[in-house]
mmCIF file of the N, C-alpha and C atoms, coordinates in Angstrom:
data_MODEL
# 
_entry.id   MODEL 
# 
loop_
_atom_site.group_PDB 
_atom_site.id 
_atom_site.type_symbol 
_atom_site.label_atom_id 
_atom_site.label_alt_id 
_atom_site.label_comp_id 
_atom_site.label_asym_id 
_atom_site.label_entity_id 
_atom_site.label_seq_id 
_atom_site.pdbx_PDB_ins_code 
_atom_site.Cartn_x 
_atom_site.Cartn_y 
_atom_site.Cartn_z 
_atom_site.occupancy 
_atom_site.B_iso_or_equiv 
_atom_site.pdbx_formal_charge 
_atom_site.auth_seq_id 
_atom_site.auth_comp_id 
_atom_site.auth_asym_id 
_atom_site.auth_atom_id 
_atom_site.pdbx_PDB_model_num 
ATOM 1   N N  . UNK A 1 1  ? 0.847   -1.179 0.000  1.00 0.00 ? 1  UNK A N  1 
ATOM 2   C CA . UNK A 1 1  ? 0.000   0.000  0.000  1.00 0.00 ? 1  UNK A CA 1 
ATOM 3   C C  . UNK A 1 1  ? 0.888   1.237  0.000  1.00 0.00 ? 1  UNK A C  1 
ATOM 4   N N  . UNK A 1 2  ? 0.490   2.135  -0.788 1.00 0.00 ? 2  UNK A N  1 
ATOM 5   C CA . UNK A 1 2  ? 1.383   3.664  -0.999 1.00 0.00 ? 2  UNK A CA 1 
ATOM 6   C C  . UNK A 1 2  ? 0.940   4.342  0.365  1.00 0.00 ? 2  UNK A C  1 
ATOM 7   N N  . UNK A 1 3  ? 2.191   5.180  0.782  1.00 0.00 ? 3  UNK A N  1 
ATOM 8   C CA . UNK A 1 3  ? 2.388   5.883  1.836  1.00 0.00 ? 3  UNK A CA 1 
ATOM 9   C C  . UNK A 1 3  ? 1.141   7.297  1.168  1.00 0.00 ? 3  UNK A C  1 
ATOM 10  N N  . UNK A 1 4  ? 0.329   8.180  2.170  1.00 0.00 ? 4  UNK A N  1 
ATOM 11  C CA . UNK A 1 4  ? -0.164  9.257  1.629  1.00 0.00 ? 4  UNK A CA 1 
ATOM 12  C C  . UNK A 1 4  ? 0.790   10.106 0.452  1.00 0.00 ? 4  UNK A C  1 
ATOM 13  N N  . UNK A 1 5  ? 2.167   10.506 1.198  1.00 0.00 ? 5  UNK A N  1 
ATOM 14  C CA . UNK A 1 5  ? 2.657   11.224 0.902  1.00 0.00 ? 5  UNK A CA 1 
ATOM 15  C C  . UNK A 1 5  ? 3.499   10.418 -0.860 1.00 0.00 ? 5  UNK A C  1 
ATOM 16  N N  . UNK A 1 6  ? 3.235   9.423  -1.180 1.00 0.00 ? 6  UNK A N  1 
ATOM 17  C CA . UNK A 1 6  ? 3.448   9.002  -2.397 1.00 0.00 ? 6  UNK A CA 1 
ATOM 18  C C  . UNK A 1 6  ? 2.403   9.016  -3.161 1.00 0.00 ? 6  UNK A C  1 
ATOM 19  N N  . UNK A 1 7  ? 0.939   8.977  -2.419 1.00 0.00 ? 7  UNK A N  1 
ATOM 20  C CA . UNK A 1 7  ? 0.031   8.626  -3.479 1.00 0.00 ? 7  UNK A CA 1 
ATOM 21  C C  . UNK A 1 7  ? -0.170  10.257 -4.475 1.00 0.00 ? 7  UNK A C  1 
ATOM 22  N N  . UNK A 1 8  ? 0.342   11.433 -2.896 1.00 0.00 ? 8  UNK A N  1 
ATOM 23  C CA . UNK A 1 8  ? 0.034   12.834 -3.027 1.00 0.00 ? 8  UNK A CA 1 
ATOM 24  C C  . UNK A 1 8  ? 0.921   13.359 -4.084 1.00 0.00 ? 8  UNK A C  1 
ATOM 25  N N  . UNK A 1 9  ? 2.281   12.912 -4.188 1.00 0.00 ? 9  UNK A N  1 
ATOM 26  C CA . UNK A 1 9  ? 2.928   13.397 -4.896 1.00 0.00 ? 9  UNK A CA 1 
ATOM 27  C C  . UNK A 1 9  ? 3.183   13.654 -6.413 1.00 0.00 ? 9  UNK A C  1 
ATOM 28  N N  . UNK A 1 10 ? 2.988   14.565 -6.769 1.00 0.00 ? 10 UNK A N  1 
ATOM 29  C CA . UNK A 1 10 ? 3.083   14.375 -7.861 1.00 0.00 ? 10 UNK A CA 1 
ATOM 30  C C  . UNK A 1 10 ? 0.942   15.180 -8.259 1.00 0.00 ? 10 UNK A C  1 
ATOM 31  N N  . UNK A 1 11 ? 0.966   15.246 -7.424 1.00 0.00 ? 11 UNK A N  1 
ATOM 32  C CA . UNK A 1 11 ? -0.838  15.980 -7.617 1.00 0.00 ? 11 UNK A CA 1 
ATOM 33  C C  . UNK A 1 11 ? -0.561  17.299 -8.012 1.00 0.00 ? 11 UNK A C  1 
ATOM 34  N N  . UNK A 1 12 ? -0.745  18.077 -8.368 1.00 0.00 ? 12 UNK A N  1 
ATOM 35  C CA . UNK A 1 12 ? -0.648  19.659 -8.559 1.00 0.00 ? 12 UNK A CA 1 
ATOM 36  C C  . UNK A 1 12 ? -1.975  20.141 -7.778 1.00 0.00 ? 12 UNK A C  1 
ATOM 37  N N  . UNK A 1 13 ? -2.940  19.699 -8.025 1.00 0.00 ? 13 UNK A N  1 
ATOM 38  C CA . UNK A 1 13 ? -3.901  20.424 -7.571 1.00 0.00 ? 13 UNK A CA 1 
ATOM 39  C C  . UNK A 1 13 ? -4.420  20.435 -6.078 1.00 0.00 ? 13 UNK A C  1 
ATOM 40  N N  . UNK A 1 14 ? -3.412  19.091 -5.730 1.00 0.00 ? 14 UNK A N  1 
ATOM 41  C CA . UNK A 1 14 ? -3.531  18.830 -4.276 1.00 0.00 ? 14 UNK A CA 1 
ATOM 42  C C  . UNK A 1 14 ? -2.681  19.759 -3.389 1.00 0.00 ? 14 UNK A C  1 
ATOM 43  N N  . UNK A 1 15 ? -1.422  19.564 -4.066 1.00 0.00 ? 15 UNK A N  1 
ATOM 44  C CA . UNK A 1 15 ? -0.821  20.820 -3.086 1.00 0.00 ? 15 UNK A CA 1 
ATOM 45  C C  . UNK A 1 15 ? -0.888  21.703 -3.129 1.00 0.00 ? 15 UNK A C  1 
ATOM 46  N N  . UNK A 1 16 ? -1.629  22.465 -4.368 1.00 0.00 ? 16 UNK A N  1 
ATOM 47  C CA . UNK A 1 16 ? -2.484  23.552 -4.694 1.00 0.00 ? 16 UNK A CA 1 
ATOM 48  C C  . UNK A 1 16 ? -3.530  24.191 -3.438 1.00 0.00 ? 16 UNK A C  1 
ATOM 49  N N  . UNK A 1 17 ? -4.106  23.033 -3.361 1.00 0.00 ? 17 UNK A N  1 
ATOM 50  C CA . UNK A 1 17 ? -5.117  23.323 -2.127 1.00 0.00 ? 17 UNK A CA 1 
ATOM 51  C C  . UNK A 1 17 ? -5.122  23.248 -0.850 1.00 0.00 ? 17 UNK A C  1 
ATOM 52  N N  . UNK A 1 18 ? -3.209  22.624 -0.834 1.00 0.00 ? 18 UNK A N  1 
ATOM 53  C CA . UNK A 1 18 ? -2.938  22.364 0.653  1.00 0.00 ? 18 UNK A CA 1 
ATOM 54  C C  . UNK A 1 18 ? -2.580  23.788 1.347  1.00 0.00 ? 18 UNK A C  1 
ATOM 55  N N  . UNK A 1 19 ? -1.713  24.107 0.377  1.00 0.00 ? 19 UNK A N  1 
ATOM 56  C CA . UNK A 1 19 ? -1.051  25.762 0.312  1.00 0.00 ? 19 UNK A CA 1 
ATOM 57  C C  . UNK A 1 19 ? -1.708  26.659 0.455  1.00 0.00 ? 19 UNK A C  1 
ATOM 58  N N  . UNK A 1 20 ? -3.262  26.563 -0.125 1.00 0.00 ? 20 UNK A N  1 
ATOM 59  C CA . UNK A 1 20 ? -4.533  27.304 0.008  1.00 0.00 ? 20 UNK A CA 1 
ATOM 60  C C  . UNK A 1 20 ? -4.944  27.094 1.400  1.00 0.00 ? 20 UNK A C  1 
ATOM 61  N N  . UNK A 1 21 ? -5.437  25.964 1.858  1.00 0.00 ? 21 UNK A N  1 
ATOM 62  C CA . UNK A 1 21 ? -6.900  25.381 2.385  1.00 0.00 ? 21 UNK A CA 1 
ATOM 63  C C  . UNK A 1 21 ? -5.684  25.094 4.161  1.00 0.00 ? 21 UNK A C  1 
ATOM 64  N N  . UNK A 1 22 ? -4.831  24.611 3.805  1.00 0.00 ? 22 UNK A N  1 
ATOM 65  C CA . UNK A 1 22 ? -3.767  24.000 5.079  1.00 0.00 ? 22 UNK A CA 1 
ATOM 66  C C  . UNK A 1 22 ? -3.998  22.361 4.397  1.00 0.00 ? 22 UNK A C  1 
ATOM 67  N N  . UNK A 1 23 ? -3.472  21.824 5.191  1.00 0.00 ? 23 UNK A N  1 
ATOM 68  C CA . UNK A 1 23 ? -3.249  20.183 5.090  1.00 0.00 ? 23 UNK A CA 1 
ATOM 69  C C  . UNK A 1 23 ? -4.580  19.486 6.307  1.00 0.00 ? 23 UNK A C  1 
ATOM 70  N N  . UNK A 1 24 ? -5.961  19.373 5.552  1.00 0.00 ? 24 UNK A N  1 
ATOM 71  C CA . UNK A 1 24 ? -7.020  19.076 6.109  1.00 0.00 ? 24 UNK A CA 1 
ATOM 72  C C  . UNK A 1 24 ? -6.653  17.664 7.230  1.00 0.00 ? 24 UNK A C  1 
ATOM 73  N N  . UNK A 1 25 ? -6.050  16.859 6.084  1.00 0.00 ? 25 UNK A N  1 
ATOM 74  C CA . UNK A 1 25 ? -6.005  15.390 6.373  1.00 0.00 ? 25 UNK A CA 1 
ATOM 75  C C  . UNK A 1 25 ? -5.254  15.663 7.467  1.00 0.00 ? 25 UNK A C  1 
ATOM 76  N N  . UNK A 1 26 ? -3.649  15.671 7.499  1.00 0.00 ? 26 UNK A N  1 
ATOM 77  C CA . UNK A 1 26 ? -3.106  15.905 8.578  1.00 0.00 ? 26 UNK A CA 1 
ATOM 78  C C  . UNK A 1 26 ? -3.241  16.374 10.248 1.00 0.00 ? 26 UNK A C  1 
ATOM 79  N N  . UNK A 1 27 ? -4.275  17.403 9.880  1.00 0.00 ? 27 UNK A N  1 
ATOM 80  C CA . UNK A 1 27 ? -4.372  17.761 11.122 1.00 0.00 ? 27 UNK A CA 1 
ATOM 81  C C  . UNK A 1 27 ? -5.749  16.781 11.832 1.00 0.00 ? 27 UNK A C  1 
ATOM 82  N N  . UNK A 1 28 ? -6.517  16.609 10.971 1.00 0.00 ? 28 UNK A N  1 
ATOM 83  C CA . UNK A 1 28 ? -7.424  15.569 11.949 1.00 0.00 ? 28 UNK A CA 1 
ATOM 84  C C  . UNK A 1 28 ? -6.900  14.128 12.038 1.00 0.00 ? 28 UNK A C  1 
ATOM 85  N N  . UNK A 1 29 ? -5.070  13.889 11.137 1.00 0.00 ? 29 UNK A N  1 
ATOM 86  C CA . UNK A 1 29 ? -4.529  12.970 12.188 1.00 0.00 ? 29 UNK A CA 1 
ATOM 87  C C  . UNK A 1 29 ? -3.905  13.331 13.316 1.00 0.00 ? 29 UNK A C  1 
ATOM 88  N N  . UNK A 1 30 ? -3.333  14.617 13.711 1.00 0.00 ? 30 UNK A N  1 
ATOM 89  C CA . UNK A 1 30 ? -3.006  15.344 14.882 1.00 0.00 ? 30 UNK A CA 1 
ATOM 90  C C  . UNK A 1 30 ? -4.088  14.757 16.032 1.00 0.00 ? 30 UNK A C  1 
ATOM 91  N N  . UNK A 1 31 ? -5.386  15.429 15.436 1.00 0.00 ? 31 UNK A N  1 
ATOM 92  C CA . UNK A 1 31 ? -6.177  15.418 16.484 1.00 0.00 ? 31 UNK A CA 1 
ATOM 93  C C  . UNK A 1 31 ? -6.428  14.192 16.675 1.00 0.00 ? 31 UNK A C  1 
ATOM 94  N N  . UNK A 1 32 ? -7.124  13.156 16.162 1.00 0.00 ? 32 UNK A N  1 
ATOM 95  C CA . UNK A 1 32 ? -7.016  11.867 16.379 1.00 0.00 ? 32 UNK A CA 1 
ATOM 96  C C  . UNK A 1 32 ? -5.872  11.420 17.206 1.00 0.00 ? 32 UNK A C  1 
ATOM 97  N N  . UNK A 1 33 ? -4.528  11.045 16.578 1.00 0.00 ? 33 UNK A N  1 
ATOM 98  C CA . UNK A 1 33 ? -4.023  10.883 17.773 1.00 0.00 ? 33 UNK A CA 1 
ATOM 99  C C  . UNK A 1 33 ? -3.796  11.619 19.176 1.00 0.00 ? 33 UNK A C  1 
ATOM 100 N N  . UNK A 1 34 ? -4.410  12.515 19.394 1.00 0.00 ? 34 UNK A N  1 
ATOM 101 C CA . UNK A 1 34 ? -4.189  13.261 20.254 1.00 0.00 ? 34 UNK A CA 1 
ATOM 102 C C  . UNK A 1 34 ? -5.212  12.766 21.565 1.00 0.00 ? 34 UNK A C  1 
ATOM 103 N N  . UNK A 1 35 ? -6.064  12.463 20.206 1.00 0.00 ? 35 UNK A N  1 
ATOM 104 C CA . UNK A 1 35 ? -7.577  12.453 21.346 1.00 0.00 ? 35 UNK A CA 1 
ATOM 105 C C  . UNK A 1 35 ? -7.409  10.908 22.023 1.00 0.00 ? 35 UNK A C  1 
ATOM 106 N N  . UNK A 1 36 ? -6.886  10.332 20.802 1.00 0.00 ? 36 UNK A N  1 
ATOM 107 C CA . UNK A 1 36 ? -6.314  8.292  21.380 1.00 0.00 ? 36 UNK A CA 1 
ATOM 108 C C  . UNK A 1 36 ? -5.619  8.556  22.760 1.00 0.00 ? 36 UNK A C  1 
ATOM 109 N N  . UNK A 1 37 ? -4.515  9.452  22.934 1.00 0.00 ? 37 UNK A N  1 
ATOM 110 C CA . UNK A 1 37 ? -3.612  9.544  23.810 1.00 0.00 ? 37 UNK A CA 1 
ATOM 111 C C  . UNK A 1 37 ? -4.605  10.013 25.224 1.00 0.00 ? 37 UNK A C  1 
ATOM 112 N N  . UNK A 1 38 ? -5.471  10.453 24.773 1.00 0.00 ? 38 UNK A N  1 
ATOM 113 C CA . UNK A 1 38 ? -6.165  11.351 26.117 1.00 0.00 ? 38 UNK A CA 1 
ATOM 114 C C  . UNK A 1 38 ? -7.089  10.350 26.763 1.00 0.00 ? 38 UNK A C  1 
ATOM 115 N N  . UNK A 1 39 ? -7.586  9.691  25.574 1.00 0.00 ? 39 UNK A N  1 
ATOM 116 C CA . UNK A 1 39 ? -9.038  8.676  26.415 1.00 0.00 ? 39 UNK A CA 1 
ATOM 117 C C  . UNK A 1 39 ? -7.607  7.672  26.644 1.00 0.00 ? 39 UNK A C  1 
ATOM 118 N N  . UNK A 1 40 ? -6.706  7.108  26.442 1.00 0.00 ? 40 UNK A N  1 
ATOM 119 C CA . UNK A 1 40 ? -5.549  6.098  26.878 1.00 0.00 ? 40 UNK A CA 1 
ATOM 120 C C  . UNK A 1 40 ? -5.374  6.224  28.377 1.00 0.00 ? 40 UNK A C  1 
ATOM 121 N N  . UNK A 1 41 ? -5.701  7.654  28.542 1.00 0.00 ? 41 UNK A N  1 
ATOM 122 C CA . UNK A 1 41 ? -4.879  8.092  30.070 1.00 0.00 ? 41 UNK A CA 1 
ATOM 123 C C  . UNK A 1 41 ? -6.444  8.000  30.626 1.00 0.00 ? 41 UNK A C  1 
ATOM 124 N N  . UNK A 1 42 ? -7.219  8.383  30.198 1.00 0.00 ? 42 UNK A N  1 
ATOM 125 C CA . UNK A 1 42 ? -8.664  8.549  30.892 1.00 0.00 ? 42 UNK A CA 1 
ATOM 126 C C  . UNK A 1 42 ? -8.997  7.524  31.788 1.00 0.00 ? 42 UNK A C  1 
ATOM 127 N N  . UNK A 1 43 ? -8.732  6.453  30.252 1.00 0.00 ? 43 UNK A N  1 
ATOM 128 C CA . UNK A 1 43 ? -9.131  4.944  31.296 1.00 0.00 ? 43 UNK A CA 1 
ATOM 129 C C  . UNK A 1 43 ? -8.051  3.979  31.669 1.00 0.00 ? 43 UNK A C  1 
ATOM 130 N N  . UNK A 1 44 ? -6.933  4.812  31.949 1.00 0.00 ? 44 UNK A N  1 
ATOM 131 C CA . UNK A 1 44 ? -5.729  4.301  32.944 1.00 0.00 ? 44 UNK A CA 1 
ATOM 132 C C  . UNK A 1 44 ? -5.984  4.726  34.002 1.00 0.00 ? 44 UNK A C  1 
ATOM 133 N N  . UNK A 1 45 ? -6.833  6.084  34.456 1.00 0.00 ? 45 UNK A N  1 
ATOM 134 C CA . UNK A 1 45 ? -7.355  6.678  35.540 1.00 0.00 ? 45 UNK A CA 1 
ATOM 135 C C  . UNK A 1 45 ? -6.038  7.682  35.207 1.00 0.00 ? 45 UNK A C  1 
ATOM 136 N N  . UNK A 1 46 ? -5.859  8.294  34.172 1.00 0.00 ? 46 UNK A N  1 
ATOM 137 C CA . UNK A 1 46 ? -4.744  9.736  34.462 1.00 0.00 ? 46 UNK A CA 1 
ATOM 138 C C  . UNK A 1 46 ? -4.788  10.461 33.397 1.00 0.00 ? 46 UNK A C  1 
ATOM 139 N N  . UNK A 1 47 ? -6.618  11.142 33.784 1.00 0.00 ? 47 UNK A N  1 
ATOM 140 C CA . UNK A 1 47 ? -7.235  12.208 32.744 1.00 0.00 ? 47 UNK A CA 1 
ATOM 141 C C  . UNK A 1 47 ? -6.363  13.122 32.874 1.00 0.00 ? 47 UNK A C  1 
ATOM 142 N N  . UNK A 1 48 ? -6.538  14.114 31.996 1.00 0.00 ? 48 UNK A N  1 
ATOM 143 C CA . UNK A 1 48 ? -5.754  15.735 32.145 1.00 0.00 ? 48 UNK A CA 1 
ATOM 144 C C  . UNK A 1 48 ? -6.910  16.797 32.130 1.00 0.00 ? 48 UNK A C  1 
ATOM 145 N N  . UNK A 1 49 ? -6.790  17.913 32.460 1.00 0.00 ? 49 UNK A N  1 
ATOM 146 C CA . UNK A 1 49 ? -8.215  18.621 32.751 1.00 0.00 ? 49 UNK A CA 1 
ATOM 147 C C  . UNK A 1 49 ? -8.450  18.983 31.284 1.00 0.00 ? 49 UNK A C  1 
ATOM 148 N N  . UNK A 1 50 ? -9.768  18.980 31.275 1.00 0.00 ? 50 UNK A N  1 
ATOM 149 C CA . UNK A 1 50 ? -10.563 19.610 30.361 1.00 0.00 ? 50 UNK A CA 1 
ATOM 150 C C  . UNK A 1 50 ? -10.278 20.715 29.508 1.00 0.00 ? 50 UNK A C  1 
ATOM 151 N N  . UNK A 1 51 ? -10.147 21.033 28.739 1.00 0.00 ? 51 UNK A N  1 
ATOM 152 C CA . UNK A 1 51 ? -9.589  22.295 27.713 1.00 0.00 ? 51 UNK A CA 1 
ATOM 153 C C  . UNK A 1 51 ? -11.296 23.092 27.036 1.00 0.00 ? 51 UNK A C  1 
ATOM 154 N N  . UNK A 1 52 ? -10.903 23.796 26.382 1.00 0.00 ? 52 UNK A N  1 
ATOM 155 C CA . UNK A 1 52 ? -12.129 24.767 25.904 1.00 0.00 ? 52 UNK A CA 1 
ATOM 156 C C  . UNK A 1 52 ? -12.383 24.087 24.356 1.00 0.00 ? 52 UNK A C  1 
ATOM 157 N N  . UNK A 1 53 ? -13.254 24.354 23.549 1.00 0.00 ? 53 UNK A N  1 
ATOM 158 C CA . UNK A 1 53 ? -13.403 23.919 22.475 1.00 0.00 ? 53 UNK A CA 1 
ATOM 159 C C  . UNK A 1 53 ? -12.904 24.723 21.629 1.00 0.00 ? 53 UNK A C  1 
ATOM 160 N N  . UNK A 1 54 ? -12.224 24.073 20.435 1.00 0.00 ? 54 UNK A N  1 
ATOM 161 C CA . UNK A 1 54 ? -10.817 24.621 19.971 1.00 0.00 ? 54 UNK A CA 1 
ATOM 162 C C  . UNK A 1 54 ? -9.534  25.617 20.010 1.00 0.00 ? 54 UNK A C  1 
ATOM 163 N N  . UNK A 1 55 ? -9.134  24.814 21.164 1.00 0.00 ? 55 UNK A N  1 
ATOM 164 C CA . UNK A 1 55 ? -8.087  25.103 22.202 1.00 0.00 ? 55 UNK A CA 1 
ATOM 165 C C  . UNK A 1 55 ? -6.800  24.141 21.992 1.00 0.00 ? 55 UNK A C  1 
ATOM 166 N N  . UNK A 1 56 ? -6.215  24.250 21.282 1.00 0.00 ? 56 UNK A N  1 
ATOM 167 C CA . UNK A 1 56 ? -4.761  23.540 20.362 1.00 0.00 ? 56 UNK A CA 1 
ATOM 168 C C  . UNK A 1 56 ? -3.803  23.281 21.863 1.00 0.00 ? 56 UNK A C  1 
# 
C-alpha cells in the first residue's frame, strides 16, 4: 500500500489546495491521535483537565 505522501505526490492540484486550504487530512490525524492519547490516560485513571473547544 502507498504511503499518503506518495500517493500525493506528484498531484498539482492537491498541493495547490494544501497551500490554500492548510493540510485538512493531517491535522485531523493530529487530532485523532491526540484524542487516542487522552481517552488512553482517561481509562488508565490519568485524565488531564478539560480544555475549551478549539483550544490547540
Amino acid at each position: 500500500m502507498k504511503s499518503d505522501a506518495t500517493r500525493t505526490a506528484g498531484l498539482p492540484i492537491y498541493e495547490s489546495l494544501i497551500r490554500e486550504r492548510g493540510d485538512v487530512v493531517e491535522e485531523a490525524r493530529a487530532v485523532a491521535e491526540e484524542t487516542q492519547q487522552q481517552m488512553s490516560q482517561a481509562l488508565a485513571g490519568h485524565a488531564a483537565a478539560p480544555t475549551e473547544a478549539g483550544e490547540h
